[in-house]
N, C-alpha and C positions, 0 to 999 in steps of 0.2 A: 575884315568883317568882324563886329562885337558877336561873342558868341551868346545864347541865347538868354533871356532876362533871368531862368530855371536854375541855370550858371552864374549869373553875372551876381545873384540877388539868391543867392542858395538856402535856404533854411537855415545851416548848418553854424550859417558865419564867419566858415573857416573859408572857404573857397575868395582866393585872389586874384587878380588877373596881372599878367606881367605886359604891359606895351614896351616892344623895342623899336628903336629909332632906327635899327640896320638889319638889312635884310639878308641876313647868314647865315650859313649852317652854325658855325661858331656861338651865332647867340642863345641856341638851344643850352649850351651850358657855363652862358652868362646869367647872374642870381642878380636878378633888379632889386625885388624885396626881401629882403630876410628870413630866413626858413626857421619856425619854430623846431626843427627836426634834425641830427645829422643827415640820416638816412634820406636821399633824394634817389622817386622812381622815376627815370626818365622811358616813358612812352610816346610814342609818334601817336598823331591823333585820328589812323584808320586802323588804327590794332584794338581790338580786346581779346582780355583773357577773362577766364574763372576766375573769383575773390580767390577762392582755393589756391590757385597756380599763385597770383601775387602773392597771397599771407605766405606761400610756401617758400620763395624767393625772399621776400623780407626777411622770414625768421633767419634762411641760410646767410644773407645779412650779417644779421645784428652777433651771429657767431661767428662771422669770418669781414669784419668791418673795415678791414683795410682791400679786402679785393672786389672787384668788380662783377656782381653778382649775374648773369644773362641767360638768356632762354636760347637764342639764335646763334647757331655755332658756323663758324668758319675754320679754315688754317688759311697756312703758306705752302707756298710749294719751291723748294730750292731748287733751282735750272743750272747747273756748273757750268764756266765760260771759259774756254782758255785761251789765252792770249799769249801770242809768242813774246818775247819781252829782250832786248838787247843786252848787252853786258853793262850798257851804265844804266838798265832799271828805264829804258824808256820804251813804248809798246809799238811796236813796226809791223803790227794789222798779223795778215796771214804767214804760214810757216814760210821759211825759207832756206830750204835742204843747201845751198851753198856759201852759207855760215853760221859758226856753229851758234844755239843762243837757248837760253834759259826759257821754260816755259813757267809760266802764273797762272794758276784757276784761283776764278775769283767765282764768287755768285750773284746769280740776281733772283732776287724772290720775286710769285707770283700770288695771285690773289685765286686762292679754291674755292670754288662756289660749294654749296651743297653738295651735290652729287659725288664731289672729290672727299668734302670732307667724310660723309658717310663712307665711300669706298675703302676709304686710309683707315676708318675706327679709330682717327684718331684728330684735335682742334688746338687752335690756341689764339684764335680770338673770337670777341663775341660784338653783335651787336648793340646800340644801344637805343637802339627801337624801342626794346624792351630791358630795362636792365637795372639795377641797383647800384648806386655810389655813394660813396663815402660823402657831403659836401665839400671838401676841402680838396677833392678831385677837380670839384666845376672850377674851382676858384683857380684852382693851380694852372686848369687849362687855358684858362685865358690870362694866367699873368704872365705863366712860365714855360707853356709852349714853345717850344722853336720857332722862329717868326718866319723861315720859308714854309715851313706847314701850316703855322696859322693865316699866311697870308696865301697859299694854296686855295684854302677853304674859301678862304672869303670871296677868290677868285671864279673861281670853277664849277663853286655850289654843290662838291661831290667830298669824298672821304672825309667826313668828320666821324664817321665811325668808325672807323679804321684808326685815326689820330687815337681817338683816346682809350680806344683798347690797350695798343702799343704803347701810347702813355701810362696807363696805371700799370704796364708790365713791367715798363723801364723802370718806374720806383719800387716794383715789387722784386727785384732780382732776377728779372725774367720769367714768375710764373703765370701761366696764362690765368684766364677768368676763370671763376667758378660757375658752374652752372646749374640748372635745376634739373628734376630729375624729367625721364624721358615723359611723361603724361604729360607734363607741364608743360613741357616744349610743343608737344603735340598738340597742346589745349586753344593758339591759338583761331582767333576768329579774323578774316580782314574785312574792311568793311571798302565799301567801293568810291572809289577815287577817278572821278574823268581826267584829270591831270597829273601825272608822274615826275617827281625829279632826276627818278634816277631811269637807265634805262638807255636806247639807243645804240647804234652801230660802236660806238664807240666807248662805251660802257665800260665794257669786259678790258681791254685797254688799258684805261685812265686807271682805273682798279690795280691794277698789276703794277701799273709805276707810282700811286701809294704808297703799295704795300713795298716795295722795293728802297724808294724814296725812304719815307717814316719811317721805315728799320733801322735806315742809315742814319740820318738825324737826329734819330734816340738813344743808338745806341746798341738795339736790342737784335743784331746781327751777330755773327759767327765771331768776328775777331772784335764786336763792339765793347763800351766802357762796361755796358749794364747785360749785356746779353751771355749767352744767346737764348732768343727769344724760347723757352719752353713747348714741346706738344702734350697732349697729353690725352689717354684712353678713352674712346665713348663710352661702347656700351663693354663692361664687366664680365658680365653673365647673361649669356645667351637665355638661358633657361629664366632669368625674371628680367626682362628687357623694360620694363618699365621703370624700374628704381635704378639705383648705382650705376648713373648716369656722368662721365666727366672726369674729371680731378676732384680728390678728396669728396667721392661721395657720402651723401648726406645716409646716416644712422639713426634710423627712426626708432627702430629695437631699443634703443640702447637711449635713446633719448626721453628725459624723466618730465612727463609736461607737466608735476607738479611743482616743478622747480622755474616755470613762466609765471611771469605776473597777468599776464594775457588770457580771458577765458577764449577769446577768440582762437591766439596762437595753442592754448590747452585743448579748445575741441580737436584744431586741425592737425594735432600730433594722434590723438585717440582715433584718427579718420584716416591718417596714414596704415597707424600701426592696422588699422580692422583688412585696407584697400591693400596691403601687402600678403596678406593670409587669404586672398581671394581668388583665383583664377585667372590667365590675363581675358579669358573673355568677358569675364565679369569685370573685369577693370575697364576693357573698352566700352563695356557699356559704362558703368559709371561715369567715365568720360564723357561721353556722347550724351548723357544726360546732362551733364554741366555746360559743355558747348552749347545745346540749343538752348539752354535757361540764359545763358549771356546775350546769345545773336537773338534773343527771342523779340526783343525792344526796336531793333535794328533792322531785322526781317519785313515786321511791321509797314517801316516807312522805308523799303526797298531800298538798302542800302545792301546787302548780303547776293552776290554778282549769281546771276543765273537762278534767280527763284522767280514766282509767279509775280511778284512786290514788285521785282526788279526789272523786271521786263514791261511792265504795266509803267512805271515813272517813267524809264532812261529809255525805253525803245517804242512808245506805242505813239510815237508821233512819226518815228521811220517808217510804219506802215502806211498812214495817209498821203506820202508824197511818193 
């Protein structure tokens, strides 16, 4: 479907539209047109955030240009395997006490959802739902991807997130993404989607041999070329749980915003520094003001799951029948 004329016919002038001929996950970071910019935000199209949350994620960007900047965290989780293994190195299943023989632990990684990754306090990939790249990341991915992961993707219509987390990892030495601080993460809005890609019995699964797979094809495992793949801290300090959030948290104190060319990125440095010297109640509320001023559009036209909008478009015809 063309999206809407508001779009297509923008004021701005800047606004493009890319048509693909293939219908992949893959082509999300395929670049049809030419990007006036390095900097590419790659957002799925039922996510918003605050300008805030993005200008914040950009600027951490354009100071750290080679890593992959994201809001949504993940890990791995290492499962150890061992395998009884005979004397010439070949693997004969279960133990067998009536010859002598060598054992091998090997591992298989697994894919942690949230819940795990919060548990562990600790991540090392991101999505890119929402995230920041370099463009010479999009370009790499589709020249120089592994071709049983790129054709994975193409296949399955699942882990392309995963792919290029663990790719920008594999050229980075193994260090995981960077991420934004915790408000930001939290700043998310979703908007409502009757059709899902991801999801199903089988989900949790395919996830796991991904992430197991694409460690191994990049590299960025235990004995790999580029690895192994880095974790890395969430949250720092308990006692300000909203900032220094991640790997290499971001230093608002100590960052001089008259040293940006940006009045925009200069106000949201003087907005940080004010929102750090606040309270976290007072932070959650300033949050909470910025979330409903984004969903505030979206609300509107019942797109925002479980409000009176939303129940009124998607469910008021289930009552007539």
């Amino acid at each position: 479907n063309d999206p809407p004329d508001s779009v297509l016919h923008h004021s701005s002038g800047k606004v493009k539209i890319e048509r693909h001929d293939i219908n992949s996950l893959n082509e999300r970071f395929k670049i049809v047109l030419d990007t006036p910019t390095l900097g590419i935000l790659s957002l799925d199209d039922d996510v918003l955030r605050p300008c805030e949350a993005l200008d914040a994620a950009f600027l951490r960007w354009v100071r750290h240009p080679e890593r992959m900047i994201g809001f949504d965290v993940r890990t791995h989780v290492v499962v150890e395997v061992e395998n009884s293994v005979d004397n010439d190195g070949g693997v004969v299943g279960k133990k067998n006490e009536e010859e002598e023989k060598k054992k091998k632990t090997t591992t298989n990684w697994k894919y942690g959802y949230m819940s795990t990754t919060e548990k562990s306090n600790s991540y090392s990939l991101t999505l890119p739902r929402a995230s920041f790249l370099h463009k010479d990341y999009l370009d790499l991915y589709i020249m120089a991807m592994p071709r049983p992961i790129y054709l994975y993707v193409a296949q399955h219509f699942e882990c392309e997130d995963i792919a290029m987390s663990f790719f920008v990892s594999s050229l980075t030495g193994g260090k995981p993404p960077l991420i934004t601080d915790y408000w930001a993460v939290k700043s998310m809005v979703k908007l409502y989607s009757e059709k899902k890609i991801s999801g199903g019995k089988d989900h949790k699964s395919a996830r796991d041999k991904c992430v197991d797979r694409f460690a191994e094809l990049l590299g960025v495992k235990e004995d790999g070329e580029w690895g192994p793949l880095q974790t890395a801290e969430l949250v720092h300090d308990v006692d300000d749980p909203m900032f220094g959030y991640g790997a290499e948290p971001e230093d608002w104190d100590g960052m001089d915003e008259l040293s940006l060319s940006s009045a925009r990125l200069k106000e949201l440095v003087v907005t940080m520094k004010e929102l750090k010297t606040k309270s976290y109640n007072d932070q959650l509320k300033w949050l909470k003001r910025k979330k409903y001023v984004t969903m505030k559009e979206a609300k509107k036209v019942g797109m925002i799951e479980k409000t009176e909008e939303w129940e009124k478009r998607w469910r008021s015809g289930e009552d007539e029948t």
